[in-house]
C-alpha positions in Angstrom: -1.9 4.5 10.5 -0.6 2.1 7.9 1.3 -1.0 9.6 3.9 -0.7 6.8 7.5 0.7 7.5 9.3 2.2 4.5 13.1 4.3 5.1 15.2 6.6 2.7 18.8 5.3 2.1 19.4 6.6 -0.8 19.6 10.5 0.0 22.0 11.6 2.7 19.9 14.4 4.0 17.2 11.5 4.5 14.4 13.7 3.8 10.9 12.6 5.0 9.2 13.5 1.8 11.3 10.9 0.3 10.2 7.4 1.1 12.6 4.3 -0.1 15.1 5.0 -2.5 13.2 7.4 -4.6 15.2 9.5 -7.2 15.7 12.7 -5.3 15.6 16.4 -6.6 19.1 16.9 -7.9 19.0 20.2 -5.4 18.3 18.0 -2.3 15.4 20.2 -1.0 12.3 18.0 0.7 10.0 19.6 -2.2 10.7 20.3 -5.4 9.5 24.4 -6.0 8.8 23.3 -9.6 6.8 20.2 -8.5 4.8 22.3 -5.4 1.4 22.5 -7.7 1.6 18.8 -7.6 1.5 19.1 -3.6 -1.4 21.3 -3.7 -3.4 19.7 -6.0 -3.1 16.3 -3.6 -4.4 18.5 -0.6 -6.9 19.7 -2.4 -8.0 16.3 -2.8 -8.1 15.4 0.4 -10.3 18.2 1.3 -12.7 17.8 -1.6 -13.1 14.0 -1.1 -13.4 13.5 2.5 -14.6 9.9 2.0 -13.0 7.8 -0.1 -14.6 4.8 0.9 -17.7 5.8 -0.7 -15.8 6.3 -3.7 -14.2 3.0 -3.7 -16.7 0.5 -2.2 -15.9 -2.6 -4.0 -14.4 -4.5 -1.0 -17.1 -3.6 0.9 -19.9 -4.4 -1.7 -17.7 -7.7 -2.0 -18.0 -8.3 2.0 -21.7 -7.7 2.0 -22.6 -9.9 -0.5 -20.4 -12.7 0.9 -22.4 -12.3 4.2 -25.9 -11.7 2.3 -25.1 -14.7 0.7 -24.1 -16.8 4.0 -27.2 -15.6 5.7 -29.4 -17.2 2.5 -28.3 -20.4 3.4 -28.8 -20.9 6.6 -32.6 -18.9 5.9 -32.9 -21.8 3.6 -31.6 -24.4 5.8 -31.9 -23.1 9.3 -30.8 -26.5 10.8 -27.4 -25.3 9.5 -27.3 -22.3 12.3 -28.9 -24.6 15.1 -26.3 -27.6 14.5 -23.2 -25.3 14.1 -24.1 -21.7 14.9 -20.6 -20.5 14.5 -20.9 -20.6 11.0 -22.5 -17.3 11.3 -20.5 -15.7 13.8 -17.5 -16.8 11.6 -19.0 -14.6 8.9 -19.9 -12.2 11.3 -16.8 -11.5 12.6 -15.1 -11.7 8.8 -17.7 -9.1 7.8 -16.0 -6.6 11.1 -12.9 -7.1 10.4 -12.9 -5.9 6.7 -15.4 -3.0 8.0 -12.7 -2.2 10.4 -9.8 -2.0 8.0 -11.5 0.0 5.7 -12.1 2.5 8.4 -8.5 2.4 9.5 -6.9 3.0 6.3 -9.8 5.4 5.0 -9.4 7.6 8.1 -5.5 7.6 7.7 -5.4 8.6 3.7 -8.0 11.6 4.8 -6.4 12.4 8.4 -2.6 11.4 8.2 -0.2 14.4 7.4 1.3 14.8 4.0 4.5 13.7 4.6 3.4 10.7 6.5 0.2 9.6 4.0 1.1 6.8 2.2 -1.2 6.2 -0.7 -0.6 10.0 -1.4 3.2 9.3 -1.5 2.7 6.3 -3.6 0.7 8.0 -6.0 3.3 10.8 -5.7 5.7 8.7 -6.7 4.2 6.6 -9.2 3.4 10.5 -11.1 7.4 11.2 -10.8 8.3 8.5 -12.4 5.5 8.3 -15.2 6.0 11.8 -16.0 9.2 13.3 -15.0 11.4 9.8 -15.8 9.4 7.9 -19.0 8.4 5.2 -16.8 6.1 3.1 -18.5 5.7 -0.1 -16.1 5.3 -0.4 -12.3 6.6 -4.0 -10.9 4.5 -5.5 -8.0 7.0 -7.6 -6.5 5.6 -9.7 -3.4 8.2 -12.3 -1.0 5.3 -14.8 0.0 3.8 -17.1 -2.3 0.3 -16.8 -0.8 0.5 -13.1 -2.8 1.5 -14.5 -6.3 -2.1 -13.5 -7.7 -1.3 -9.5 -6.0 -0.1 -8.4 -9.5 -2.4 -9.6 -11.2 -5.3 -8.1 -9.6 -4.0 -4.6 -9.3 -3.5 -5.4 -13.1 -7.1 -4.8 -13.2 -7.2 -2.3 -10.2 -5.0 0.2 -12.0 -4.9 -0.5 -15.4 -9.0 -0.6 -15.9 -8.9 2.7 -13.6 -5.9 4.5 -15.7 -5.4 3.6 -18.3 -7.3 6.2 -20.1 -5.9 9.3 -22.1 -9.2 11.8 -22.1 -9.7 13.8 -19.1 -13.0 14.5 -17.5 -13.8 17.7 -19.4 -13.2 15.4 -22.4 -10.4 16.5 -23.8 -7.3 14.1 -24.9 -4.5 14.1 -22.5 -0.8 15.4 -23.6 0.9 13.6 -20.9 1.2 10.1 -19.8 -1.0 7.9 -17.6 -1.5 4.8 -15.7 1.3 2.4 -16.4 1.1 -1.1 -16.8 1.2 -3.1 -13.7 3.0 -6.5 -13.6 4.9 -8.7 -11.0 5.7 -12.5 -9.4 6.7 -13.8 -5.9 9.6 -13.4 -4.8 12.4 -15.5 -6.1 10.6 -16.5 -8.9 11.2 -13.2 -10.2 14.9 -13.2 -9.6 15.3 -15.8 -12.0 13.4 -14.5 -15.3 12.8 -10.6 -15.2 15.3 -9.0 -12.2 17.9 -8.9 -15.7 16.1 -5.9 -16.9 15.1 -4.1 -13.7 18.9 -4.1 -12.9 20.9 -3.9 -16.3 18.0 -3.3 -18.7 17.6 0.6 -20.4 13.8 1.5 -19.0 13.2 2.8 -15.6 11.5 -0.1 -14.0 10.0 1.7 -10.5 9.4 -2.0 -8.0 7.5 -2.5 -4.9 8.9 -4.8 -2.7 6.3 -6.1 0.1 7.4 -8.7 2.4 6.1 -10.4 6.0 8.5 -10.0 8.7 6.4 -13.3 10.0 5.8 -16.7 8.0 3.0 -18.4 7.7 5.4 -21.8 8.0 8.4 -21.1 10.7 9.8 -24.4 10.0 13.6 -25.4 10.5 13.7 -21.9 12.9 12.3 -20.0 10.2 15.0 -20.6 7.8 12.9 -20.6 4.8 11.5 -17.2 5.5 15.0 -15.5 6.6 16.4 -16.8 3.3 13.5 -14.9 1.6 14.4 -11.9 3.5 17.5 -12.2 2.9 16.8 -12.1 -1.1 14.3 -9.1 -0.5 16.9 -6.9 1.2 19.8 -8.0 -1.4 17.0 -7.2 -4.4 16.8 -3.5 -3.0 20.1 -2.5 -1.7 21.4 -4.1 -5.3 18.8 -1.9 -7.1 19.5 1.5 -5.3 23.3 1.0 -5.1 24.6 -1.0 -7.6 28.0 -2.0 -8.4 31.3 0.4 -9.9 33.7 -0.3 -12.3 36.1 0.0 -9.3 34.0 -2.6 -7.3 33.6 -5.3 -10.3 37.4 -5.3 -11.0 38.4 -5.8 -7.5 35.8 -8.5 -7.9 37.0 -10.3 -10.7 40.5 -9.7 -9.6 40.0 -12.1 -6.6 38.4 -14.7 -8.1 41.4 -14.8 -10.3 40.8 -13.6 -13.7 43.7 -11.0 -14.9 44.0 -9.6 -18.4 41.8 -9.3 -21.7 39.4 -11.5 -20.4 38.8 -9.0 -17.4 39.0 -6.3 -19.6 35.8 -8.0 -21.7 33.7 -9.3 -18.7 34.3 -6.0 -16.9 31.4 -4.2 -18.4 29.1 -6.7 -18.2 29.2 -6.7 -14.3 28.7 -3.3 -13.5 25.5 -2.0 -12.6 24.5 1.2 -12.3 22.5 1.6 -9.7 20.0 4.0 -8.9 17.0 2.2 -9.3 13.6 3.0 -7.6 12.1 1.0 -5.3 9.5 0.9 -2.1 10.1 -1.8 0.6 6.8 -2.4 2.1 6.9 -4.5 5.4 4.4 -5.7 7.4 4.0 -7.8 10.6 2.3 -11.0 9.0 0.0 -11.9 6.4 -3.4 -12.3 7.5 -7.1 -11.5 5.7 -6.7 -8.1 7.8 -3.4 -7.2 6.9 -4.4 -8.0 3.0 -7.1 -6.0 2.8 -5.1 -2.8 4.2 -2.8 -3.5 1.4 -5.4 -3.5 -0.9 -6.9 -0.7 0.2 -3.9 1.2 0.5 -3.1 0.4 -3.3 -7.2 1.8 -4.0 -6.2 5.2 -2.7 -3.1 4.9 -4.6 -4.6 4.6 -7.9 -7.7 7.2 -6.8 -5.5 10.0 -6.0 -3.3 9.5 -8.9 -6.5 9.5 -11.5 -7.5 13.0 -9.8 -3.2 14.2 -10.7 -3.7 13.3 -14.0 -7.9 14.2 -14.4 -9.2 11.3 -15.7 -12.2 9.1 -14.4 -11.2 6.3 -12.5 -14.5 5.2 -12.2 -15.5 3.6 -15.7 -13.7 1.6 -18.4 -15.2 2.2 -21.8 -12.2 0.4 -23.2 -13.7 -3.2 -22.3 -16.8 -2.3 -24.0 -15.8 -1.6 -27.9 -14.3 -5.5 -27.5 -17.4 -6.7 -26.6 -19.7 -4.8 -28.9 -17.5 -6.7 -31.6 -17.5 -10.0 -30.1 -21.7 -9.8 -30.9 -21.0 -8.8 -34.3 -18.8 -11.7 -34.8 -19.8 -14.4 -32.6 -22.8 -15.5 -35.7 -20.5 -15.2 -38.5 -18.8 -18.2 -37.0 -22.3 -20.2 -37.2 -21.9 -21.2 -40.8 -19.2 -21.8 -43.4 -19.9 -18.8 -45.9 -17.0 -16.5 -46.1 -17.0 -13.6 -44.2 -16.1 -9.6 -45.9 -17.4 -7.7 -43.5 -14.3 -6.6 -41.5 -11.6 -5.3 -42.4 -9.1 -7.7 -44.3 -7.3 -8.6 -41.6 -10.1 -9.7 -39.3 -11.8 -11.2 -42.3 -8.8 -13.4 -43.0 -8.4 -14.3 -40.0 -12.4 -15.1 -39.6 -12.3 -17.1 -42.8 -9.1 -18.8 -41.9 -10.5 -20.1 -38.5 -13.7 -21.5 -39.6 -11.8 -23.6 -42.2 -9.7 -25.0 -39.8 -13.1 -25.4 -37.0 -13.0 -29.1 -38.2 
């Protein structure tokens, strides 16, 4: 099982199908009848691919090489292992431990039941939202600083795997896919982009993922209860918002009366109803990060089977490079470049003026 907890506040019939504040079907019933295909075609997945860890090796490969690498050294300088020889049980025991919790999540996305699978529910979400809403981004929104790079590498994790509109049989899609993927820590965030996630007019779906353990419990933990604090505020402000009713009685108390009420009234009510997953876990550790990241892999697998694309490749990088080769000796010399279109040869010509 994952060690995540998640919990539906948001629908009164607190459906398990439903994890953390996820728009519900406007007839309240755990599955959809419309969406059912969508249900079936995940289980069929499950079946078909058995082994998803073959599919998505990468942390693995990454962990081999790491210890293939170690073990070169201290082949090359075996005094290494003699003078400190736990060295190589500290690799050793790094290279279990990510074995293990590939295992452990890979057994729980193909063995866990439906309701209770989260990278299936992820992805099940993520495909509601994309498809069914218009969303077009997915936040990543992490409450410890040692995950403020999280985003940015599901940025490549999803997007590179996605973010593709021709399906396997090679036809063009007439739907949407992968969305882009963006995020900061914590309160970072709160200060620069939370405007638009609560007040702005695009469906901005957020995870939340927070430690209930710091790394630094200093002062009694007051640091990290203060984070907490601003993680649970960020997702009960998100789903429930704030009425007119709410704002006046607001405003009212601090004192203001009148027109000027009447004009800041609207500018402090929020509507609410905004999609989030809280994503808890004990404490941060190499163990703990890997899950996630693993959990996130099966995430973005199952949703490129949903929408029948290949996760696997990324022609998209390639055309950029194949260009970078044609340009890269038109900037050896100072004759004018035509080529290109004009654009690129302007901007060709423009630079290598401008190199001195």
């Amino acid at each position: 099982m994952y060690p995540l907890s998640s919990s539906c506040t948001c629908c009164p019939h607190h459906d398990p199908v439903r994890p953390h504040h996820a728009p519900v079907c406007p007839h309240h019933e755990p599955v959809c009848p419309q969406h059912e295909p969508v249900l079936i075609t995940i289980l069929s997945v499950l079946i078909m691919y058995p082994s998803v860890l073959i599919m998505y090796p990468s942390v693995l490969i990454m962990n081999l090489s790491v210890l293939i690498m170690n073990l070169s050294v201290l082949i090359m300088y075996p005094s290494v292992l003699i003078m400190n020889p736990s060295v190589l049980i500290m690799y050793l025991s790094v290279l279990i431990m990510n074995l293990s919790v590939l295992s452990l999540q890979d057994n729980h996305f193909r063995s866990a039941p439906l309701q209770q699978n989260v990278p299936v529910l992820l992805a099940l979400l993520g495909v509601w939202y994309i498809n069914f809403f218009q969303a077009e981004t997915h936040a990543m929104l992490p409450y410890d600083q040692y995950m403020h790079r999280f985003a940015a590498y599901f940025q490549q994790g999803d997007m590179e795997s996605n973010g593709k509109y021709i399906t396997k049989d090679g036809s063009r899609v007439n739907y949407h896919t992968g969305p882009i993927v963006w995020g900061e820590p914590g309160t970072n965030g709160q200060h620069a982009f939370y405007q638009l996630i609560h007040q702005g007019t695009r469906m901005i779906p957020a995870d939340f993922l927070i430690p209930a353990q710091s790394q630094h419990p200093i002062r009694n933990n007051l640091h990290h209860k203060i984070l907490v604090a601003n993680f649970l505020a960020q997702t009960e402000a998100l789903m429930k918002g704030k009425t007119s009713d709410e704002a006046r009685r607001e405003l009212e108390a601090g004192g203001l009366k009148g027109d000027a009420l009447e004009k800041l009234l609207p500018h402090k009510v929020f509507e609410g109803n905004k999609p989030s997953n809280s994503i808890v876990f004990k404490k941060l550790s190499p163990f703990m990060l890997g899950a996630l990241v693993a959990m996130y892999e099966h995430k973005i697998f199952v949703q490129g089977v949903m929408w029948n694309i290949n996760s696997y490749d990324q022609w998209g990088v390639e055309l950029g490079k194949q260009l970078a080769k044609q340009i890269e000796p038109e900037l050896k010399d100072d004759s004018e470049v035509t080529s290109h279109d004009s654009s690129t040869n302007g901007l060709i010509n423009f630079l290598k003026k401008n190199f001195a």
